[in-house]
C-alpha positions in Angstrom: 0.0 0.0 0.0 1.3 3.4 -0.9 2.2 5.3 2.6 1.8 8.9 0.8 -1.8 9.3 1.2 -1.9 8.5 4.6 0.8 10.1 5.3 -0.8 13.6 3.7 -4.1 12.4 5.9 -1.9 12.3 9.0 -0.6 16.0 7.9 -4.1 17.5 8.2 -4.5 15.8 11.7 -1.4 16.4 13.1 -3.1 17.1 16.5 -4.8 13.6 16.6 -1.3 11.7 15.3 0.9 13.5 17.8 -1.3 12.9 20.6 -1.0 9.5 20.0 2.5 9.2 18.9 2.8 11.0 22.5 0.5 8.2 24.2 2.5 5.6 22.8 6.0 7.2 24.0 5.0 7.4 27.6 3.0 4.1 27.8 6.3 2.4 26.4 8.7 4.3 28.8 6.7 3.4 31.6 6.0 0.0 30.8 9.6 -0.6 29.9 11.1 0.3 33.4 7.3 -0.7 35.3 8.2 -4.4 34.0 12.0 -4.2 35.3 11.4 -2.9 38.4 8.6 -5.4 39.1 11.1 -8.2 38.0 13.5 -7.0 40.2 11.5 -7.1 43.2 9.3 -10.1 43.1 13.2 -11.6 42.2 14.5 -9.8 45.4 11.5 -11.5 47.3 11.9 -14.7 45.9 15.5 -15.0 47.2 16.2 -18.4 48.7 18.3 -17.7 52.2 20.1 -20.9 52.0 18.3 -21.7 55.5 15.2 -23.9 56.8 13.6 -21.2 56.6 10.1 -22.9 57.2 11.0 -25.1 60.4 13.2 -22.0 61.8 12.0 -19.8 64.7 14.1 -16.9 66.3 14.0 -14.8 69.8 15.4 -11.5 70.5 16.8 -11.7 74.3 17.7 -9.0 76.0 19.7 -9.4 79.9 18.5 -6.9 82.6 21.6 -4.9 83.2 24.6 -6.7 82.1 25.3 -9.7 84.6 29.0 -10.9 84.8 27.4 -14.4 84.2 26.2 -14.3 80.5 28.4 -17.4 79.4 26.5 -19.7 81.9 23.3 -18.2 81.7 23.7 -18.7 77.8 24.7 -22.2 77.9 21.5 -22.9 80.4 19.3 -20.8 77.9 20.7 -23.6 75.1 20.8 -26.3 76.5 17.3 -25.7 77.6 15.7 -25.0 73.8 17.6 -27.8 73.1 15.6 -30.2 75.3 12.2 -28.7 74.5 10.0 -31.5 72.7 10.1 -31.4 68.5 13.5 -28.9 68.9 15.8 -30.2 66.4 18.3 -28.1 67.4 19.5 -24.8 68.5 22.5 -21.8 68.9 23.3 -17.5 69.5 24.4 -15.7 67.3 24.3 -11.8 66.6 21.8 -12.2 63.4 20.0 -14.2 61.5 18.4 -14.0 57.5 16.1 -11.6 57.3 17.2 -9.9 60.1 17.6 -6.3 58.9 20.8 -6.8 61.8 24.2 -7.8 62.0 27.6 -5.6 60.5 29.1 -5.5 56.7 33.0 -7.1 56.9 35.7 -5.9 54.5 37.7 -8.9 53.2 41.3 -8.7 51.4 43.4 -11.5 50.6 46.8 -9.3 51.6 47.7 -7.4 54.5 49.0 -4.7 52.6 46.2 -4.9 50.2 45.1 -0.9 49.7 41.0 -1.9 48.9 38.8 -5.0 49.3 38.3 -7.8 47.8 34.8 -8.6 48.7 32.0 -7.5 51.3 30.5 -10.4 53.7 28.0 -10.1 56.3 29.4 -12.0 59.7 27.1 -14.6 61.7 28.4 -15.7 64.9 27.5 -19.2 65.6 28.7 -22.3 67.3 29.1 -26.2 66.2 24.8 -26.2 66.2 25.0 -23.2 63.8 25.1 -25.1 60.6 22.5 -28.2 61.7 20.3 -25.5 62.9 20.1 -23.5 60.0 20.0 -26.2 57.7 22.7 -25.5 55.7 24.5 -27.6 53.2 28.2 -28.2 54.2 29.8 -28.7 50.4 33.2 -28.7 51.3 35.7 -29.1 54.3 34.3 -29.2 57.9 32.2 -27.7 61.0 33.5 -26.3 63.7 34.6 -28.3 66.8 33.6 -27.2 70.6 37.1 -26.4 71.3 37.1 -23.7 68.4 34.2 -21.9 69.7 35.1 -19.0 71.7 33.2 -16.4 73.9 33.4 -12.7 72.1 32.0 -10.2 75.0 30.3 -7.6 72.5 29.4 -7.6 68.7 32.4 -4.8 68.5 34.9 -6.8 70.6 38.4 -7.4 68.9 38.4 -11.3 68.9 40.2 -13.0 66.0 38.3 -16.1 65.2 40.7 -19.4 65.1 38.7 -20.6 61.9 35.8 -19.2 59.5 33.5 -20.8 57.0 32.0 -18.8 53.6 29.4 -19.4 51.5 30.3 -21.0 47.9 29.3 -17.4 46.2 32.2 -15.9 48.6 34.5 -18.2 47.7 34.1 -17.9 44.2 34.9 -14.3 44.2 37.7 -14.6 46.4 39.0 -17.6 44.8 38.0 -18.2 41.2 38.9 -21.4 39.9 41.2 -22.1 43.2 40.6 -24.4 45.8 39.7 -22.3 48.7 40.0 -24.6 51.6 43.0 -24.1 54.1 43.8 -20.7 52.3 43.7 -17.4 54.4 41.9 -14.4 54.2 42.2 -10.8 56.2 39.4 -9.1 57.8 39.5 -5.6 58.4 39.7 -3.4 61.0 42.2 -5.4 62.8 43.5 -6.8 59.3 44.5 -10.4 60.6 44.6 -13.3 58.5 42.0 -16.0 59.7 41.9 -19.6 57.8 39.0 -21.3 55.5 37.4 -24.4 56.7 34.4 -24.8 55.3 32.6 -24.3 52.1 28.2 -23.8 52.4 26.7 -23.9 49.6 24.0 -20.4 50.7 23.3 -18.0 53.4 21.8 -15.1 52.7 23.1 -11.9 54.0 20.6 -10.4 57.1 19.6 -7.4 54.7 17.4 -7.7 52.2 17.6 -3.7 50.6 18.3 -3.3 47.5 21.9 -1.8 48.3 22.6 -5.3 50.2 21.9 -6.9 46.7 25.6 -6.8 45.1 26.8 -9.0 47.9 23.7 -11.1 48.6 25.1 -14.2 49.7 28.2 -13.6 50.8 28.5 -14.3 53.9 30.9 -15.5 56.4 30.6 -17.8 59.9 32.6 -17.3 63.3 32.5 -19.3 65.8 31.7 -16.9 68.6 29.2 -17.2 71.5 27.9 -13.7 71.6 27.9 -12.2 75.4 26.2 -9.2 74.5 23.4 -7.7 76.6 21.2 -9.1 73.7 21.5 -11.6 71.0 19.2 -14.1 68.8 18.3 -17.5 69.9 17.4 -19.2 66.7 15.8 -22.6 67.0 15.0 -25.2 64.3 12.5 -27.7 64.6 10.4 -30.9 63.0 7.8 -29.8 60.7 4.5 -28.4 61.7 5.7 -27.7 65.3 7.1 -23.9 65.0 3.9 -22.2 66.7 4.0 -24.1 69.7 7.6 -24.6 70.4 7.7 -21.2 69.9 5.4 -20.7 72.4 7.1 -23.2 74.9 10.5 -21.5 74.2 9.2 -18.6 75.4 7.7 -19.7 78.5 11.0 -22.1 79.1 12.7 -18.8 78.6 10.9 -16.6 81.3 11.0 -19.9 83.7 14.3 -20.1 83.5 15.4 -16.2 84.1 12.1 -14.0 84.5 14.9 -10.8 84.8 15.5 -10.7 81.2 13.2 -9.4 78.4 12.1 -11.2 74.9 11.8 -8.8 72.4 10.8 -9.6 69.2 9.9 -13.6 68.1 9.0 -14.7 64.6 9.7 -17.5 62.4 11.7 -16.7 59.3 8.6 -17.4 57.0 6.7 -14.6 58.9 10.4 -12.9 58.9 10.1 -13.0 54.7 6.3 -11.9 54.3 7.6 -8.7 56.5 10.8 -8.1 55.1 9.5 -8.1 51.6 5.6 -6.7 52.3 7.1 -2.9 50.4 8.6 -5.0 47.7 5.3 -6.9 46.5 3.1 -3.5 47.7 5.0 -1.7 44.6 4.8 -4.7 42.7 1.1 -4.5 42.7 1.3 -0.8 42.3 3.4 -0.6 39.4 1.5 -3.5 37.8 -1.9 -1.7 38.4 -0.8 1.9 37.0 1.3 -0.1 34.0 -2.6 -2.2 33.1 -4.1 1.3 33.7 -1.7 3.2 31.3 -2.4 0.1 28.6 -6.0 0.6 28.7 -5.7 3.9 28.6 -3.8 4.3 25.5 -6.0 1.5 23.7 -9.2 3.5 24.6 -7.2 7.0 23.3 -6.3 5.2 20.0 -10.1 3.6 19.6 -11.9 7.4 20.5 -9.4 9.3 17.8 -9.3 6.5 14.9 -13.1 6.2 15.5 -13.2 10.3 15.2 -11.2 10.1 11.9 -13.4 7.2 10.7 -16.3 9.4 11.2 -14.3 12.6 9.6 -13.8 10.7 6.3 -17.1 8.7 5.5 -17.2 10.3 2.3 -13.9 9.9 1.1 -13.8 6.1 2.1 -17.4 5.6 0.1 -14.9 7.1 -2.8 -12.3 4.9 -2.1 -15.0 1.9 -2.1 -16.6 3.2 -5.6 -13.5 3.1 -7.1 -13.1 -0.1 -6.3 -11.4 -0.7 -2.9 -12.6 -3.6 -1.2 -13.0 -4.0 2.6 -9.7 -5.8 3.1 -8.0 -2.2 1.5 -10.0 -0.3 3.9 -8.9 -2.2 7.4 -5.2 -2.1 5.7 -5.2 1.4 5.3 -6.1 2.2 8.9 -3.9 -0.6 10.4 -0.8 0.9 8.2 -1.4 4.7 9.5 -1.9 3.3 13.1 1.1 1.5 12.8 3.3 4.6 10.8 2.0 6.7 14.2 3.0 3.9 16.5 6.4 3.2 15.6 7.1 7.2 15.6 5.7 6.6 19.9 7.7 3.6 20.2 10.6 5.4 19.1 10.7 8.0 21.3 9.7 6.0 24.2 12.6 3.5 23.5 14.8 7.1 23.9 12.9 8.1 27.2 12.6 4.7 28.6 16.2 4.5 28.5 17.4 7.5 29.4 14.5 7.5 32.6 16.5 4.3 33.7 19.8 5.8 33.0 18.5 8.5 35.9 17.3 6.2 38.2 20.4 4.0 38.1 22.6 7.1 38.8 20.4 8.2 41.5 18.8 5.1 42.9 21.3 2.5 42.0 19.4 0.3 40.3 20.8 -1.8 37.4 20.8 -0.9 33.9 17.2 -1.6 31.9 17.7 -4.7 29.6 17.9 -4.5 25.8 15.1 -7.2 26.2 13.0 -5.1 27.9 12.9 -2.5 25.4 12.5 -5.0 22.5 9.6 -6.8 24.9 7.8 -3.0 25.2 7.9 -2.2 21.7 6.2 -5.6 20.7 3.5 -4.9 23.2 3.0 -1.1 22.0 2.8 -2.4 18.4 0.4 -5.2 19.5 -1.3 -2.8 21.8 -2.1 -0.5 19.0 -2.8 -2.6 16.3 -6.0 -4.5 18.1 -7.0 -1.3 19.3 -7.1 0.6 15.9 -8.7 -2.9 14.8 -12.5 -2.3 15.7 -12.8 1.1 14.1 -11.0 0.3 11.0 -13.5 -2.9 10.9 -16.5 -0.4 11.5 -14.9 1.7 8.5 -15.0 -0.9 5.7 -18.6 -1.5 6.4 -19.0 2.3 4.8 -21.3 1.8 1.8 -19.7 3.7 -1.4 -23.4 5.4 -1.5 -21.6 7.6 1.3 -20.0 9.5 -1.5 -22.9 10.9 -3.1 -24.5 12.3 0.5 -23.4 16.0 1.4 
């Protein structure tokens, strides 16, 4: 089909073509970086920890004063969810996933090494750590009782006599080396600590987007935290978190009613919390993104069906000089498309430079060429159907229309 005539229609609506060559850039810029940031997040929630998470329960404890007893009164405390009834087992430590707590740790693999290598998150934990999170030892060993040592505060200058890291750690200290017995440094104190074992996940405790470049690395010491609080984390046999968390609790209070139990969750509950703003803006960006859609498909019905209604006469010319039906819907599908692909052009440019912006000030990641490509299929799709109906409604234009006033 020849493009001049429609493009010489288009000239004498210029209005009606730019406003929906206009509709058609924003929908696609919006929809572009709507989809990727709803991707990202419902990715970001869909994180595995590496843990149990669903047979996991922890307890925020918190000692009245600071008694000079804590290493006792912590072993009692263990000991104690440990004997509960369905307890599978139990430990301290200073976090947990999910946690929103614990402290970043800058890793080099030289002491005169002038930046880091990586960034780890640290969990204290003793030889119950790995059973009770449920991790997956892959390579090397656990810690024994006699490496666990007690660290007085979260700040406390203790060097721990062995570590374990998560397989994504290891990789990115180690690529393609076997990281076993090797040595890393931790900073402040920039001491070199050994590698004993290799698990296969743990999530770092934050769960912000910032926290997202060094997601699972994470690091294990084997500290028994005698803090003025810490996190008892207890895993137990399925179906049995609600009341043992209940019992530990009360076991808890029996034991020492001079302390006070903050907060107490399992980490399923943990995730629904953690996440609740990431899925909320999910919903909202998928809701204005179907709004936007229907939107432009109703703007592109109302202004072909006002140009249908413009040029009766000159399509019942058209069909008494012989254009059939089929040349009718063409016509209007081909100048809807002509004013599409101008929209989806410059929303391809705005959709990209918007991202651009919100990378440099938000650091999110760079939009996908996929994305794009994904957008501008939909727009075309999108405008095509809609521009469907009144093209179908102008082909059933009788060429007696060009002999009526």
């Amino acid at each position: 089909m020849e493009c001049r005539p429609i493009l010489s229609a288009m000239r004498r609506n210029k209005a009606g073509a730019l406003l929906i060559a206009l509709q058609m850039a924003i929908t696609l810029a919006v929809l572009c970086n709507g989809l990727f940031i709803i991707e990202q997040r419902l990715s970001f929630s869909q994180r595995p920890t590496g843990a149990d998470e669903s047979h996991i329960f922890f307890i925020q404890n918190q000692w009245v004063a600071n008694p000079p007893d804590l290493s006792a009164r912590l072993q009692t405390d263990l000991a104690a969810l440990r004997a509960l009834p369905g307890v599978i087992d139990a430990f301290a430590s200073n976090s947990h996933p999910l946690g929103h707590s614990g402290y970043p740790q800058d890793i080099k693999l030289s002491p005169d090494q002038k930046s880091r290598t990586a960034q780890a998150a640290v969990y204290f934990a003793d030889e119950h750590g790995l059973q009770t999170l449920g991790l997956k030892l892959i390579a090397g060993r656990n810690f024994s009782g006699a490496e666990v040592i007690d660290k007085a505060s979260w700040s406390a200058q203790v060097l721990p006599p062995a570590i374990i890291i998560t397989r994504t750690l290891a990789d990115k200290l180690f690529p393609g080396k076997e990281p076993l017995g090797r040595s890393i440094y931790l900073q402040p104190d920039n001491r070199a600590v050994q590698i004993i074992g290799i698990v296969d996940r743990l999530q770092v405790p934050w769960a912000q987007a910032w926290a997202s470049k060094f997601n699972d690395n994470s690091i294990i010491e084997p500290f028994r935290l005698l803090s003025f609080y810490s996190f008892y984390i207890v895993r137990v046999q399925p179906g049995q978190v609600t009341a043992v968390l209940r019992a530990a609790e009360n076991r808890l209070i029996e034991i020492d009613p001079l302390r006070i139990l903050g907060k107490s969750q399992s980490l399923t509950a943990a995730r629904a919390e953690v996440y609740r703003d990431d899925r909320g803006l999910a919903v909202i960006l998928a809701v204005v993104c179907i709004a936007l859609v229907g939107i432009s498909a109703f703007g592109i019905i109302g202004l072909t069906s006002y140009w249908v209604a413009q040029r009766r006469r000159q399509i019942g010319i058209r069909r008494a000089l012989g254009a059939t039906r089929h040349n009718i819907v063409r016509y209007f599908q081909t100048e809807n498309f002509l004013i599409v692909a101008a929209g989806a052009g410059a929303g391809a440019t705005i959709a990209v430079f918007l991202n651009l912006w919100m990378a440099t000030f938000f650091e999110m990641p760079r939009l996908p060429v996929s994305y794009v490509v994904i957008s501008i299929i939909c727009v075309f799709f999108l405008g095509q159907i809609a521009a469907f109906w009144p093209a179908l409604k102008a082909a059933t234009i009788s060429p007696v229309e060009a002999t009526r006033g």
